[in-house]
N, C-alpha and C positions, 0 to 999 in steps of 0.2 A: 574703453578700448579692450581692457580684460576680462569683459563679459561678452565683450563681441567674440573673441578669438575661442572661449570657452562654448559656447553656443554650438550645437553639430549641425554641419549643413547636411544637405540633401544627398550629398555623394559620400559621405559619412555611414548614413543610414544604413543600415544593414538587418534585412528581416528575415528571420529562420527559414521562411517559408516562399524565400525564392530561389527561382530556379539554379541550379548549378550550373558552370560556365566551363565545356572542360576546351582547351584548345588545340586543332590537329592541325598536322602537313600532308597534303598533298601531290603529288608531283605524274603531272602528266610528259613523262617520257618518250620523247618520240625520234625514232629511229626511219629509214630509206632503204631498202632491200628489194633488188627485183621491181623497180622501179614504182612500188606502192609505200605509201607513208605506213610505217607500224607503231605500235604504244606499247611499252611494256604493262601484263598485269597481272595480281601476284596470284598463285594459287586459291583455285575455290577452296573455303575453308580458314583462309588467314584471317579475314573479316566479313561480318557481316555473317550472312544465310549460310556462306558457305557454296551456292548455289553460283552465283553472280561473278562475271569478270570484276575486278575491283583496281582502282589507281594505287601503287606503294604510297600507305599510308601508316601514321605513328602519332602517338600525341605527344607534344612540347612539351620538355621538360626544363624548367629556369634553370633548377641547380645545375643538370648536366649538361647543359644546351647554352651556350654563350649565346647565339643567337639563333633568331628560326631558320636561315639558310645549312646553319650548321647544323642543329636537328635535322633538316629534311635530308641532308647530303646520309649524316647515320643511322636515319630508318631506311633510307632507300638500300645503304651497303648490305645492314642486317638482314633486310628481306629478300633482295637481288644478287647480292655478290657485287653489282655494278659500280665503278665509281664516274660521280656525276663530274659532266666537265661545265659546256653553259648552261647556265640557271639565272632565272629571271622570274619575281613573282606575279601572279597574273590581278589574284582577286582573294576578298575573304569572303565565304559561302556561307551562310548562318539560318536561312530558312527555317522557317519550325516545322518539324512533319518530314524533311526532307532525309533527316539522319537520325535525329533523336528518340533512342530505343522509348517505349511509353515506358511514364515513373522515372526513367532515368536522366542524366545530366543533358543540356543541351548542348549538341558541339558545333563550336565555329572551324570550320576549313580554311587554311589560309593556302589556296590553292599555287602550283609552284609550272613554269613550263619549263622544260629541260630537252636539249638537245644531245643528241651521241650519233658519232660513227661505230659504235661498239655492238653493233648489229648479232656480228660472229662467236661474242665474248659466250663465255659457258656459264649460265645461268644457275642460280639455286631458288626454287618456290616460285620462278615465273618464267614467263615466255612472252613472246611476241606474239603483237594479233594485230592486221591491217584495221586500220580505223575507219576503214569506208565499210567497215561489219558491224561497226555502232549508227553510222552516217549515210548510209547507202545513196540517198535523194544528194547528197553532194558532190561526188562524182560525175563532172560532166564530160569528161572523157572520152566514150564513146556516143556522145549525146544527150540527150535529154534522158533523166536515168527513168526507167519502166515503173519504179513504185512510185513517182510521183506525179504520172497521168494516171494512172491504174488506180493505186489507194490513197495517195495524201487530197491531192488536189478537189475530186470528188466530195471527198468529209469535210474541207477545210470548209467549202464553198458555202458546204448543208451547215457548218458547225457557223460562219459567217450570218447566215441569217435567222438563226435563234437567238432572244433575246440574254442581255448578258447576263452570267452567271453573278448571283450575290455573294458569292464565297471570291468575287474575283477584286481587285481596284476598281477603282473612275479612271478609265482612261481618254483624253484630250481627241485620240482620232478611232473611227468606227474600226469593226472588224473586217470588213472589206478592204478598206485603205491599209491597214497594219499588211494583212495578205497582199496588196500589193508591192506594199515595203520590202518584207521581210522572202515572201515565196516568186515573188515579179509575176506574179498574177494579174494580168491584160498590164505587166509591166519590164521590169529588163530586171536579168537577178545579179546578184554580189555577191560574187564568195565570200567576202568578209564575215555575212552576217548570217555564221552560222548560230548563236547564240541565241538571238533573235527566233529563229527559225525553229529551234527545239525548244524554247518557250512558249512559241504558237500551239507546238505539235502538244505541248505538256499542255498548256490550258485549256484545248481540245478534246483533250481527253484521251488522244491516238496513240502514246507511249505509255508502254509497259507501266512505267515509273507511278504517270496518275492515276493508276487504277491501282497499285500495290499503297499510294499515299492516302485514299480516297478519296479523289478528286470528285466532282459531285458531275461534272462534265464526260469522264469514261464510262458511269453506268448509264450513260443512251447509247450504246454501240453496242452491236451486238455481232458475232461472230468477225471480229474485228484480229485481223493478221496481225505478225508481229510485222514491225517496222523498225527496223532495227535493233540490233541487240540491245536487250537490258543491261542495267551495268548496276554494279551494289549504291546503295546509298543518292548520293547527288551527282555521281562520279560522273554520268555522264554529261551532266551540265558542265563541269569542272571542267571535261573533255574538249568540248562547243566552247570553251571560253576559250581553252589553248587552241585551236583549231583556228578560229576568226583571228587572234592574236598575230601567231604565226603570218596566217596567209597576209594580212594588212602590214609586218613587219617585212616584208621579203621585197616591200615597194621603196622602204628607205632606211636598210640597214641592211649589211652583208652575212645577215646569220645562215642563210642557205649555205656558205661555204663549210658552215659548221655540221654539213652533213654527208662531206663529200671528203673523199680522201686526199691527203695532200696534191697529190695527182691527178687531174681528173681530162677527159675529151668533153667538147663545146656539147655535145649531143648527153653526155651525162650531164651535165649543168643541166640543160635545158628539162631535159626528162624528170630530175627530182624538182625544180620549180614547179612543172605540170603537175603530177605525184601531189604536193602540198595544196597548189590552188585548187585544183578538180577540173581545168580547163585545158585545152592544148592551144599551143602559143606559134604564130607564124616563124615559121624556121630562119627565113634570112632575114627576119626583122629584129627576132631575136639576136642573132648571132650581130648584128650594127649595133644594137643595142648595149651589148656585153661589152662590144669590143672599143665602141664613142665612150664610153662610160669609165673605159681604164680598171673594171673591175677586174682582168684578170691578163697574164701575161704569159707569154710560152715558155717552157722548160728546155725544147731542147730535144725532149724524146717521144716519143710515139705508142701508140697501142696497138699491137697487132690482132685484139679479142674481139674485133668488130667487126668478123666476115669479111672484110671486105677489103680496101686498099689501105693501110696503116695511117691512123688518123692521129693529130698534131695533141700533146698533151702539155695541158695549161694548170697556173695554181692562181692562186686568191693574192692580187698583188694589194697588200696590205698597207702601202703609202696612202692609197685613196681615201684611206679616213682619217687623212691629216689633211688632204687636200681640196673636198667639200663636205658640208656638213649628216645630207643625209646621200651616203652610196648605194644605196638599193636598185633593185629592179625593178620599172613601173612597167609591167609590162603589158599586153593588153590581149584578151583571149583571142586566137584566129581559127583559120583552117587546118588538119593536117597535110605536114609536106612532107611527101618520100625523100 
């Protein structure tokens, strides 16, 4: 028995000559202004090229850092001035190629969503930027958005019947069917799956990202647009993680309240729900919805900033998630209603 326990197992083992493991936070921030969803992102220059929007980021520190919500709350304050209020972690990002300066340590992301009404707060090393400026093909708002008849759909199609890349996995279903999955190509699309979606686009070859990673699929394109903004490192998958997150939570958890002032009219409700999914939602379906639902109750007072006749102002009545399990909006895209 005291040869067994003497003996080094396999996770023991330790050889000089592997790679370094260092661990970061990330936190995709996101805020509601002017009825478009924003991210905070910290100065070009803090990380990375220097060049590139980037997510507030920091590396884990055990000694200082009781835990990693705690680290991510004190790089976000360092770099932002912001103090975070919900926070929820989404995923840990580890890809090789996707962050890892060459020669240097490999870093895991353990990526963070965060919600704020702190929109107006005074900023240090960053600023707001609508996130349909990384996502554009997700906005369907006022329709089917223009780069994805124009540029995505076109390459996806071409990129669909070329044989598959050997630098990629075996994957169980063809590239047509994934593009019907993921883009609703001769199929029905889901916001949810925005994640999906910008891993089609990365394995394609058609973002920024694969062709700064050298993806072997970006050099057949040739005078190829940008499609959305770049973002440093992996950030913008991080982004698409919070994004699909978000939008799939807003169906059976009350976090949209989390970006609405205590105060709010039925018509801003509805408007920042649209804003996050990328879709517009029928008016008096919605409003049955809201109101069957007991997610929210009147105040009392009124807004008069709404042009028009003084309309009724409601809060997030908060018994509801003592009274069933999941309180969300299932709500389902429609027409716009004046």
């Amino acid at each position: 028995m005291a040869e067994a326990r003497r003996k080094p197992s396999a996770i023991q083992h330790n050889n000089a000559d592997d790679p370094q493991i260092e661990l970061g936070l990330n936190a995709a921030i996101v805020t509601v202004r002017d009825q478009q969803p924003h991210i905070l992102v910290v100065r070009p220059g803090m990380t990375g090229s220097g060049t590139l929007d980037a997510l507030p980021f920091g590396p884990f520190a055990p000694r200082a850092h009781r835990t990693l919500e705690i680290g991510l709350r004190e790089w976000v304050k360092r770099q932002t001035g912001l103090e975070l209020g919900y926070v929820e972690q989404l995923y840990t990002f580890g890809d090789r190629g996707r962050h890892a300066e060459p020669g240097g340590a490999h870093t895991l992301s353990v990526g963070y969503l965060a919600l704020t009404r702190g929109a107006g707060e005074e900023l240090m090393g960053s600023h707001w930027s609508p996130w349909y400026a990384y996502f554009p093909w997700e906005d369907w708002r006022k329709g089917k958005p223009e780069t994805l008849s124009k540029e995505i759909e076109p390459r996806l199609k071409a990129w669909a019947e070329r044989p598959p890349s050997p630098e990629g996995p075996a994957r169980p279903l063809r590239r047509a069917e994934r593009l019907k999955i993921g883009f609703g190509i001769d199929g029905g699309w889901d916001e949810e799956k925005v994640l999906e979606r910008y891993e089609l686009l990365y394995e394609a070859g058609l973002v920024a990202e694969a062709a700064r990673d050298g993806r072997t699929a970006a050099k057949q394109w040739t005078d190829l647009p940008e499609i959305g903004r770049p973002m440093e490192f992996d950030h913008r998958r991080i982004l698409a993680t919070a994004m699909g997150r978000l939008r799939g939570k807003l169906k059976y958890r009350p976090v949209v309240f989390e970006l609405l002032p205590p105060e709010f009219t039925l018509y801003d409700l509805q408007k920042t729900v649209e804003a996050i999914s990328g879709t517009l939602l029928h008016k008096q379906n919605f409003r049955r919805l809201v109101e069957k639902g007991g997610l929210v109750e009147p105040t009392g007072n009124v807004s008069t900033t709404t042009g028009g006749r003084p309309a009724r102002l409601y809060r997030f009545r908060r018994e509801v998630v003592l009274e069933r399990p999941a309180p969300g909006l299932r709500v389902k895209a429609g027409r716009a209603q004046a």
